[in-house]
C-alpha positions, 0 to 999 in steps of 0.5 A: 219537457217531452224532449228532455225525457227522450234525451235522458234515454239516450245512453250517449248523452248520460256518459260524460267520456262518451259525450266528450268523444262524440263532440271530439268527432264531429269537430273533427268532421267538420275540420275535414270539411273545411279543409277539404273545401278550402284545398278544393277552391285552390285547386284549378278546374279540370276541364274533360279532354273533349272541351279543353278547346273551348276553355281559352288560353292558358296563362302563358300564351295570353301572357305572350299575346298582351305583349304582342299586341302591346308593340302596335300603336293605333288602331282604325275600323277605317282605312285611316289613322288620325294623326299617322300617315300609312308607311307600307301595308303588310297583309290581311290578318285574321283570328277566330275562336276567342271568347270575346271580342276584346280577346279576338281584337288583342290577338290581331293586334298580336298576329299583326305585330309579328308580321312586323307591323305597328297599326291595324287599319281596317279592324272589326270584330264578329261573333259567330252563330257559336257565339265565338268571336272573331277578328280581322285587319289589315296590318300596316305600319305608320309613321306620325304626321308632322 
């Protein structure tokens, strides 16, 4: 009963014009706000310029490396593949700076593909002290056994 004898003071809540337009208001706010949350999440995060490097690649290129990688056809952590025999071995390949190991191992794979080979033999992955991650292998290409 005590709150209800403060309410009947407040000036606002005695006038029904004045009553409606302050519910008009803060439903409007909170329209605002939703909207501006919603147009927020759809938005892509801006990344400060000094640690863009650490974001990773952007759509394309990833893209770009799936499709590379996608051309070798059996991969080994030994110098052999079962079931291939090794045609010509190219060179050594390697990368670093992604952020996990499945990235650092497709971008051998890429990297290799476009020395123009169809296997890794020799392939391994590190983590470095940054926690980066790093790949290498040999890329060769194979042919089946028969």
């Amino acid at each position: 009963m005590a709150i209800n004898s403060r309410l009947k003071g407040i000036a606002l809540l005695d006038n029904p014009d004045a009553l409606k337009l302050l519910v008009a208001v803060v439903a409007v706010l909170a329209v605002v706000w939703i909207w501006l949350k919603i147009s927020a999440a759809r938005r892509k995060p801006k990344i400060h310029p000094r640690l863009q490097k650490y974001a990773g690649p952007d759509a394309e290129f990833a893209r770009k490396r799936r499709e590379e990688a996608s051309h070798i056809v059996a991969t080994s952590s030994t110098q052999n593949i079962a079931g291939y025999e090794i045609v010509e071995q190219f060179e050594a390949v390697f990368v670093d700076d992604f952020r996990r190991p499945e990235e650092a191992i497709e971008g051998v794979k890429a990297v290799a593909a476009m020395k123009g080979a169809n296997a890794v033999v020799n392939l391994k992955h590190d983590r470095t002290s940054g926690g980066r991650c790093s790949a290498s292998g040999d890329a060769v290409v194979v042919r089946r056994k028969t």
